[in-house]
ROSE-279574 format. One record per residue (C-alpha): residue number from 1; residue in one letter; x, y, z. Coordinates in steps of 0.1 Angstrom, whole numbers, plus 2048, in hexadecimal, padded with zeros to 3 digits. Example, Ala and Ser with C-alpha at 12.3 -4.5 7.8 and 13.67 -1.06 7.14 Angstrom:
<recs>
+-----+------+-----+-----+-----+
|  nr | rest |   x |   y |   z |
+-----+------+-----+-----+-----+
|   1 |    A | 87B | 7D3 | 84E |
|   2 |    S | 889 | 7F5 | 847 |
+-----+------+-----+-----+-----+
</recs>
This chain:
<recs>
+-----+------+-----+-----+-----+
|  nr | rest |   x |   y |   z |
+-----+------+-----+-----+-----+
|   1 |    X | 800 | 800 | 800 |
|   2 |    X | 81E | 816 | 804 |
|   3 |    X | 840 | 81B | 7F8 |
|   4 |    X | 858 | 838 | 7F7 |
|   5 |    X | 861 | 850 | 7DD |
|   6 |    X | 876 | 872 | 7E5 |
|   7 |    X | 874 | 867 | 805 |
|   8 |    X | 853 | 86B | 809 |
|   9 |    X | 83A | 84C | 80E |
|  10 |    X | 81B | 849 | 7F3 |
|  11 |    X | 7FE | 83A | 800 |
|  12 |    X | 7E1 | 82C | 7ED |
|  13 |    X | 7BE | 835 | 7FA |
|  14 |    X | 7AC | 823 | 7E0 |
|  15 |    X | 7A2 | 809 | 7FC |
|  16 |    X | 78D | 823 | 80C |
|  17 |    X | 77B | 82E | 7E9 |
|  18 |    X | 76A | 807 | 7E3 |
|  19 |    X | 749 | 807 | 7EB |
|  20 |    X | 74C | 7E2 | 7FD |
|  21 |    X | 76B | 7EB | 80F |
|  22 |    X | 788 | 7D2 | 818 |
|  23 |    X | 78F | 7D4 | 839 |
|  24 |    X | 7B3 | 7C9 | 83C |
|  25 |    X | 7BB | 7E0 | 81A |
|  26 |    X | 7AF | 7FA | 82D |
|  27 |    X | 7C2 | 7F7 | 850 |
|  28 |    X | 7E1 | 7EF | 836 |
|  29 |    X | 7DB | 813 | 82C |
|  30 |    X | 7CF | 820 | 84D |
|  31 |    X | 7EE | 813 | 85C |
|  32 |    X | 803 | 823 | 840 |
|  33 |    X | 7F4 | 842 | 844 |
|  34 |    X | 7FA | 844 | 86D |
|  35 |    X | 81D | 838 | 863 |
|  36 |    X | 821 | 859 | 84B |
|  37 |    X | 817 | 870 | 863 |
|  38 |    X | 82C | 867 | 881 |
|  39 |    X | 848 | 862 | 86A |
|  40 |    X | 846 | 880 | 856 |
|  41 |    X | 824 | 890 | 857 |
|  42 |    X | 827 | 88E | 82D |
|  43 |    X | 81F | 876 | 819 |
|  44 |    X | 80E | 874 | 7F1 |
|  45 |    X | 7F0 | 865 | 7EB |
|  46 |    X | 7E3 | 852 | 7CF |
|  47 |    X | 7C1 | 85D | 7C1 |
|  48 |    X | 7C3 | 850 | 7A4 |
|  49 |    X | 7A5 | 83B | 7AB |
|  50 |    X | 794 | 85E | 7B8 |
|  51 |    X | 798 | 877 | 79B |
|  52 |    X | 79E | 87B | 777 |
|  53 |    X | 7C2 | 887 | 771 |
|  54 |    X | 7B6 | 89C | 757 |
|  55 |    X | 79C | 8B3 | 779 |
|  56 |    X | 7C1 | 8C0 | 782 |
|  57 |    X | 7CE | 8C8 | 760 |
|  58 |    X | 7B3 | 8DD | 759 |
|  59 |    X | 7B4 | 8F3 | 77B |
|  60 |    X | 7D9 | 8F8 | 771 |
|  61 |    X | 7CC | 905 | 74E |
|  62 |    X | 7B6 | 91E | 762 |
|  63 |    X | 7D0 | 924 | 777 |
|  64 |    X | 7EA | 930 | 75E |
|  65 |    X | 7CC | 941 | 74A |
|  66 |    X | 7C0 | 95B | 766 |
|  67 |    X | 7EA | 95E | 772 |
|  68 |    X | 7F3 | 966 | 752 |
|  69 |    X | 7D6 | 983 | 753 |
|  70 |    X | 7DD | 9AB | 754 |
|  71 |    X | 7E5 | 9B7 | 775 |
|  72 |    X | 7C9 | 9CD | 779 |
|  73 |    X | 7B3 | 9AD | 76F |
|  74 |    X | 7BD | 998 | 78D |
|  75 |    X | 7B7 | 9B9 | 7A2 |
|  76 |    X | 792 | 9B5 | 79A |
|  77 |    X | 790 | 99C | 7B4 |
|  78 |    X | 7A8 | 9A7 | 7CD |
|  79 |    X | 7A5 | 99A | 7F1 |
|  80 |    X | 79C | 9C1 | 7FB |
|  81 |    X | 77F | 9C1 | 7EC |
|  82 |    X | 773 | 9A4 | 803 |
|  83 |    X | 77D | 99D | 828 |
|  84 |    X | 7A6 | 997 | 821 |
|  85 |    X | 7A7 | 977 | 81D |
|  86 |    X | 790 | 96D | 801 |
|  87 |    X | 79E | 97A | 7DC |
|  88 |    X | 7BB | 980 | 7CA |
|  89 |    X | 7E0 | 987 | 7D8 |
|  90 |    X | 7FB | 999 | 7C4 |
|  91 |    X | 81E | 98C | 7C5 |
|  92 |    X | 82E | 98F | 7E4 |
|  93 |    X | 80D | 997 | 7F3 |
|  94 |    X | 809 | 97F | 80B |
|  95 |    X | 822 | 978 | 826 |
|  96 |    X | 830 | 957 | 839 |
|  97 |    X | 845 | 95C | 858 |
|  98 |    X | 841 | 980 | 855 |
|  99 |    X | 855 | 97B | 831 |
| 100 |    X | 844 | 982 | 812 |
| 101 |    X | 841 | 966 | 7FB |
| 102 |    X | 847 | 96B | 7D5 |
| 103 |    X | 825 | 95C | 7C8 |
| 104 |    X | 806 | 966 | 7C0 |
| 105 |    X | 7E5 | 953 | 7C9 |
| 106 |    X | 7BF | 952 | 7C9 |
| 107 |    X | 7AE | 947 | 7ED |
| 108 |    X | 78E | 935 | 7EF |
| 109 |    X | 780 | 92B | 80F |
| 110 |    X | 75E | 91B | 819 |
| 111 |    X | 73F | 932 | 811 |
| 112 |    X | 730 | 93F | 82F |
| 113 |    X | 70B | 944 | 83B |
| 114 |    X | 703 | 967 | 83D |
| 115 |    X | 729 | 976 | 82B |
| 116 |    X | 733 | 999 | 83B |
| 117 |    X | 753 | 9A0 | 82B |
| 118 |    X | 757 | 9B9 | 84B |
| 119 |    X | 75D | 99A | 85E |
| 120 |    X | 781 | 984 | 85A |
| 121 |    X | 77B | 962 | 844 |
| 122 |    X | 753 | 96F | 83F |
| 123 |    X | 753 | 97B | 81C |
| 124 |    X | 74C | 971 | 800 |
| 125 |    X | 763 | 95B | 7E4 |
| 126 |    X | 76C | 96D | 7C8 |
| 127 |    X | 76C | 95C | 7A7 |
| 128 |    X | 787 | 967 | 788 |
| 129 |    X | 76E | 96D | 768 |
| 130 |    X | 77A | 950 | 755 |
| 131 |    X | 765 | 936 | 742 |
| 132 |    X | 765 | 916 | 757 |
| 133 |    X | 779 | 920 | 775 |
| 134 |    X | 760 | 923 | 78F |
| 135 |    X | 74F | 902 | 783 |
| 136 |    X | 76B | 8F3 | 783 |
| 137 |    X | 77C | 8FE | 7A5 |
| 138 |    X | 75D | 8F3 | 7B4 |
| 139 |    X | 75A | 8D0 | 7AB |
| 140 |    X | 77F | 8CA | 7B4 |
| 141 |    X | 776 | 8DB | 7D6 |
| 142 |    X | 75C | 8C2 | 7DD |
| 143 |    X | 76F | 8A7 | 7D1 |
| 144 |    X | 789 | 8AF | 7E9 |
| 145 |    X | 76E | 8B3 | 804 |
| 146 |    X | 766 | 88F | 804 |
| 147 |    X | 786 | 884 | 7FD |
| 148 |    X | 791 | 899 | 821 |
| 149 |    X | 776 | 884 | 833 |
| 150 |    X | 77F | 861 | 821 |
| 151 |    X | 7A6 | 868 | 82D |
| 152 |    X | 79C | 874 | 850 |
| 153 |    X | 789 | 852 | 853 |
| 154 |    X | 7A4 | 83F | 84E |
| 155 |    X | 7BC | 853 | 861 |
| 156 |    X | 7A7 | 849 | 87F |
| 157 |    X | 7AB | 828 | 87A |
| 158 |    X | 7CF | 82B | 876 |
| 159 |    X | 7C5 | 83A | 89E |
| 160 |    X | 7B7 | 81D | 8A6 |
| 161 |    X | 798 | 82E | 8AC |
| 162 |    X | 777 | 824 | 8B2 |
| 163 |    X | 757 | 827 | 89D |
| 164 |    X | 745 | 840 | 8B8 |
| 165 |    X | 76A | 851 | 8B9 |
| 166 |    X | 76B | 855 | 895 |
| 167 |    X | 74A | 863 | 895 |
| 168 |    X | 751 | 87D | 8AF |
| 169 |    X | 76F | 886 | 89B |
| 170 |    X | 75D | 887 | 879 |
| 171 |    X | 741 | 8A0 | 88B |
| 172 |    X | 762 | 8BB | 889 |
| 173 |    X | 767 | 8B6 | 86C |
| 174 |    X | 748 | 8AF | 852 |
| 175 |    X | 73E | 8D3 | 84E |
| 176 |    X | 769 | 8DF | 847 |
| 177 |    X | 771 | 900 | 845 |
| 178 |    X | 782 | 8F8 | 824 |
| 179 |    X | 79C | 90C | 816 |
| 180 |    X | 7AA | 90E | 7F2 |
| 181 |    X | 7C4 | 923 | 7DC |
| 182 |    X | 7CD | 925 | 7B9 |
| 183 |    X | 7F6 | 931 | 7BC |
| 184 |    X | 80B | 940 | 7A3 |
| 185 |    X | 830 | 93D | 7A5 |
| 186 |    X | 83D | 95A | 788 |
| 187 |    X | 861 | 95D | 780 |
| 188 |    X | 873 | 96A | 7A4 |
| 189 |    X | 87A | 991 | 7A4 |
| 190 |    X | 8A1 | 99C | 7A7 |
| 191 |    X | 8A3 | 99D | 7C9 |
| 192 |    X | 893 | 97C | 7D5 |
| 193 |    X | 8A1 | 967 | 7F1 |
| 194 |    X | 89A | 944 | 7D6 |
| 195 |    X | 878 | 93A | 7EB |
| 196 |    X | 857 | 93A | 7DC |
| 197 |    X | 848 | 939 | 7FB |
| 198 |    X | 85D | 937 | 81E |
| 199 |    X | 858 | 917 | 839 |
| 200 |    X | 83C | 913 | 84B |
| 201 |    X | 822 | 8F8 | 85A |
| 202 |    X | 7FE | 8F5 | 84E |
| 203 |    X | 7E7 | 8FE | 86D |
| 204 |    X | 7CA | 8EC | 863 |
| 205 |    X | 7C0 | 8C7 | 85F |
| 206 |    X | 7CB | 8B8 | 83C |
| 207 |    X | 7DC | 8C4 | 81E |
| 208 |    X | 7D6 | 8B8 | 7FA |
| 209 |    X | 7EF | 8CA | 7DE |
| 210 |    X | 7EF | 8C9 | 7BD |
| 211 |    X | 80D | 8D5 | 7AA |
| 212 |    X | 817 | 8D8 | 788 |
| 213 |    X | 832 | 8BF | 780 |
| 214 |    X | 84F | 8D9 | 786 |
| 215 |    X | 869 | 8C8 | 7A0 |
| 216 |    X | 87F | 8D2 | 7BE |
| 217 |    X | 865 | 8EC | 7C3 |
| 218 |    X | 851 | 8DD | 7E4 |
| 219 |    X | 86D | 8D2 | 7FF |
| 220 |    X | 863 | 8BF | 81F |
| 221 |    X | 877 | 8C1 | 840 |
| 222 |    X | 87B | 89F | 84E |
| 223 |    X | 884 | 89A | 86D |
| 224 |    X | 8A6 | 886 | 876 |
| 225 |    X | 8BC | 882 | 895 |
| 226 |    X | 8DB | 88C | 892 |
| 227 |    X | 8D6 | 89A | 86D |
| 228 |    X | 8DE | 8BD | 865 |
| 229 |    X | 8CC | 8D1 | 84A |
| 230 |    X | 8E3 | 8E7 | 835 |
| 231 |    X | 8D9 | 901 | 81F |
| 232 |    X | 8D0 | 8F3 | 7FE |
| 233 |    X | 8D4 | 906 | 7DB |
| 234 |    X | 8DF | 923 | 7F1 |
| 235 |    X | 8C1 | 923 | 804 |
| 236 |    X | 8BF | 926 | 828 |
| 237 |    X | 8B7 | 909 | 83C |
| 238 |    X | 898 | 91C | 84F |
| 239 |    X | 894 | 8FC | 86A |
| 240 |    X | 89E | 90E | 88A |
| 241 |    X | 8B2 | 8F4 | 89C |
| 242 |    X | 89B | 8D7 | 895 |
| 243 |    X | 8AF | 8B8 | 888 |
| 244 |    X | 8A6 | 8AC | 865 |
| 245 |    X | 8AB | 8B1 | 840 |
| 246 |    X | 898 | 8C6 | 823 |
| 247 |    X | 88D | 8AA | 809 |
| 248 |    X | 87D | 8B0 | 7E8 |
| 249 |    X | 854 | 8A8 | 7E6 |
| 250 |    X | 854 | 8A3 | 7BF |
| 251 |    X | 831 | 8A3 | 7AC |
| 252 |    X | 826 | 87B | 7A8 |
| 253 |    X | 80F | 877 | 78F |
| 254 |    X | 7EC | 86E | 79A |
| 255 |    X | 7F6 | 877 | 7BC |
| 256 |    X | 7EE | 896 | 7D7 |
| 257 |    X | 805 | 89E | 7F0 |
| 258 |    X | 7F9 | 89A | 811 |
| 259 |    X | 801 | 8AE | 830 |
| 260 |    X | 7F3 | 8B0 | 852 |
| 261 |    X | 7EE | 8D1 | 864 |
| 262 |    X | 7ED | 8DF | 887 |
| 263 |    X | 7CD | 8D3 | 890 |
| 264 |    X | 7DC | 8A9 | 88B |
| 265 |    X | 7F4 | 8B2 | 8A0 |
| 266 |    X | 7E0 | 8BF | 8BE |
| 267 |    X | 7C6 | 8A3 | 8B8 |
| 268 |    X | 7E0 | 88D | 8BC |
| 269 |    X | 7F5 | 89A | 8DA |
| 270 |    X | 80F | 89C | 8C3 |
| 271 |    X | 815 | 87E | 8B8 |
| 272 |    X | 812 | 88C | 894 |
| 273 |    X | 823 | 8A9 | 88D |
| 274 |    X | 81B | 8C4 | 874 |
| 275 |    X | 83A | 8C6 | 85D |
| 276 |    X | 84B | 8E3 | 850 |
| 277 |    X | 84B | 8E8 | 82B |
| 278 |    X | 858 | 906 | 814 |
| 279 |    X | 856 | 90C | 7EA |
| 280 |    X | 876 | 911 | 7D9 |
| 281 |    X | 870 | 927 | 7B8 |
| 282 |    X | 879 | 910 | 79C |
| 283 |    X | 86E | 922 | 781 |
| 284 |    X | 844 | 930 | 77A |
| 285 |    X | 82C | 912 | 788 |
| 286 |    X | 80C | 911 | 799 |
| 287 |    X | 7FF | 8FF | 7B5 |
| 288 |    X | 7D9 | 8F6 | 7C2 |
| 289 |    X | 7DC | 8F1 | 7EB |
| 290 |    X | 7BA | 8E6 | 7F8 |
| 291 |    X | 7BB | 8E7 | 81C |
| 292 |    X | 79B | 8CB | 82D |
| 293 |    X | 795 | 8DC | 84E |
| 294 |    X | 783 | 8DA | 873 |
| 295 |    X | 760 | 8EB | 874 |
| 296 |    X | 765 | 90E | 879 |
| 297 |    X | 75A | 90D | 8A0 |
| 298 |    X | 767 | 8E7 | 8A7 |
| 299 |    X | 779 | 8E1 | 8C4 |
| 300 |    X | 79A | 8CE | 8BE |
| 301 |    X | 7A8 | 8BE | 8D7 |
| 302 |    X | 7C0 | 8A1 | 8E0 |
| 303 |    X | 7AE | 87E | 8D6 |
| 304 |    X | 7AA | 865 | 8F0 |
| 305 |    X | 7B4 | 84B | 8D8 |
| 306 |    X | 7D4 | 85C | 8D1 |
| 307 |    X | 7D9 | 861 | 8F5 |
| 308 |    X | 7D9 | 83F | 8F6 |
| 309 |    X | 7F0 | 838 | 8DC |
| 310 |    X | 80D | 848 | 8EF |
| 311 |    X | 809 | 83D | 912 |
| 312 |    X | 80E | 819 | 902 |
| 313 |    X | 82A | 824 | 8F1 |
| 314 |    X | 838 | 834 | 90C |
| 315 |    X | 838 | 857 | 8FD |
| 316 |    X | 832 | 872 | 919 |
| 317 |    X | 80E | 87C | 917 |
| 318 |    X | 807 | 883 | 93D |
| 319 |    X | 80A | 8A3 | 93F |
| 320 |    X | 7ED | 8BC | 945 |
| 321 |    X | 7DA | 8A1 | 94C |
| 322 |    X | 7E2 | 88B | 932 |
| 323 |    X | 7DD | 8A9 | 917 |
| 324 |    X | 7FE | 8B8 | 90F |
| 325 |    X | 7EF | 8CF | 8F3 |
| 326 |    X | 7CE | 8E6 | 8FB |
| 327 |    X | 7B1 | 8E6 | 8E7 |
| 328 |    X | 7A6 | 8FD | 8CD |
| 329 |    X | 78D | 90C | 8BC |
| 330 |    X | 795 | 909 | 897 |
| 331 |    X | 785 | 92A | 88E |
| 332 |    X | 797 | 940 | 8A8 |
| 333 |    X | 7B5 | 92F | 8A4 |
| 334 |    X | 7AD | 933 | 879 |
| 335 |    X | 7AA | 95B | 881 |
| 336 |    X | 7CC | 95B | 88F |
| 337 |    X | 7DE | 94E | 878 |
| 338 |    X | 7CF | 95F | 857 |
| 339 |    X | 7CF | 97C | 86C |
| 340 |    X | 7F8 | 97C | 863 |
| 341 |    X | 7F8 | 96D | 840 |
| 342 |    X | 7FC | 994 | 834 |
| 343 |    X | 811 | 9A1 | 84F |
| 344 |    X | 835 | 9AB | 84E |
| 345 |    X | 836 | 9C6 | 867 |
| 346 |    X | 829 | 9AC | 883 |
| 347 |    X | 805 | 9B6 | 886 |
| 348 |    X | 7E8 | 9A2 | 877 |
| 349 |    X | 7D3 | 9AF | 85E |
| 350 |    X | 7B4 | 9AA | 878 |
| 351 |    X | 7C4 | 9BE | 894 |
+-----+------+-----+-----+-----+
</recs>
């Protein structure tokens, strides 16, 4: 069900798309998948059983088509003309670590009851004016819905959790706070630093990206004792003094690569970490993140069954009474961190 490639395990979650499951096919991939995320918290995953290769290929085509528009175009449906975080960002625009990253993107997130684009997250989606695109967007959007709940499932197995436990876990889940972008790498201006977009960790639940086919561009730091990342192509190592190496997360065909975000990790006491991850510019290529989220008011908190899982394997998970990590709510904790996607002199854009 899995085998390596850059590193990086790919997992098949075909088992999970039959309609008479197998159930030892599907604890070989549940099992696989719980193996990913302690080990590296990355891993691709083969949907070639779940989508047409050509659903992909044609976003990229309406990717490239509303890039490749007039400036003053793609200002039509700047994020300013919504609540900041819905719309169009220019290069450089948008900021990681309080760094500005040299791409340019359109954000989608869930549609809201009631939008007030006065409120953070509560706009409105705004749509380029290209034949298709919308249509399009969408029906990847709720492809990727369903696949988000089909992987969560079998994550929790990989838990060892039960069927009431899954169910609890799905009820944080089944309405997700979904959020998408189209990105735009053009060529780099004179003085770039070589990054695309600077390291980070997801904050949310699950990633799936689709990339063009252009390599070295996505790098992964894995985690190694006793291993010492040097700057590669120039490029500093940006890991702090965490011990590990920056590996290469190559497009696969008929593959997504799959990253778990903050909320993984404080669901499970941190027994799965959320991984950094940066974009090296390799030339122009575009990228479609969709990020499968909590419900915007869940409550996400360490997982009994996870709990579990480390006291038998001996992993310290007494603390605060057995909860090392305090709960969330996903929405809040959302707000902070969009808050600072745009801010380089340190204050949020919702301050």
């Amino acid at each position: 069900m899995t085998h390596a490639s850059a590193s990086l395990p790919i997992i098949d979650i075909a088992p999970y798309l039959e309609a008479e499951r197998d159930p030892t096919k599907c604890q070989s991939t549940s099992e696989a998948l719980h193996n990913a995320c302690v080990e590296y918290g990355f891993f691709y995953l083969d949907i070639s059983q779940f989508i047409d290769p050509s659903e992909p290929e044609e976003l990229t085509r309406l990717a490239r088509e509303f890039f490749a528009l007039p400036q003053e175009e793609k200002d039509k449906i700047s994020l300013e003309h919504q609540d900041n975080a819905r719309g169009y960002q220019r290069l450089k625009q948008n900021v990681t670590n309080g760094k500005a990253d040299n791409h340019e993107g359109i954000d989608f997130y869930k549609p809201v009851e009631k939008p007030d684009r006065s409120k953070p997250v509560w706009g409105e989606n705004q749509w380029p004016d290209i034949p298709g695109f919308k249509h399009k967007y969408e029906q990847w959007i709720e492809k990727m819905k369903k696949l988000g709940l089909i992987v969560m499932q079998a994550m929790s197995v990989g838990l060892k959790m039960t069927t009431e436990e899954w169910m609890e876990l799905r009820a944080q889940v089944d309405d997700s706070f979904w959020v998408m972008r189209t990105i735009g790498y053009p060529p780099l201006p004179t003085d770039d630093d070589g990054f695309s977009c600077g390291a980070h960790k997801d904050y949310g639940c699950l990633t799936f990206l689709y990339a063009d086919p252009t390599r070295g561009a996505l790098q992964v730091f894995s985690r190694q004792s006793g291993a010492t990342a040097s700057g590669s192509d120039g490029l500093p190592a940006e890991h702090g003094t965490e011990e590990g190496i920056w590996i290469n997360a190559d497009p696969i065909p008929n593959c997504v690569v799959c990253n778990i975000g903050e909320m993984w990790e404080i669901w499970t006491n941190g027994l799965y970490k959320s991984t950094l991850h940066r974009v090296v510019h390799r030339g122009s290529s575009y990228r479609i993140p969709f990020f499968f989220e909590p419900n915007f008011t869940a409550n996400v908190a360490p997982l009994r069954a996870a709990l579990c899982l480390l006291l038998s394997q001996d992993k310290d998970s007494s603390s605060n009474g057995g909860q090392t990590y305090k709960s969330v709510v996903y929405g809040d904790f959302l707000l902070r961190k969009v808050g600072n996607n745009f801010a380089l002199d340190g204050k949020g854009k919702y301050d």
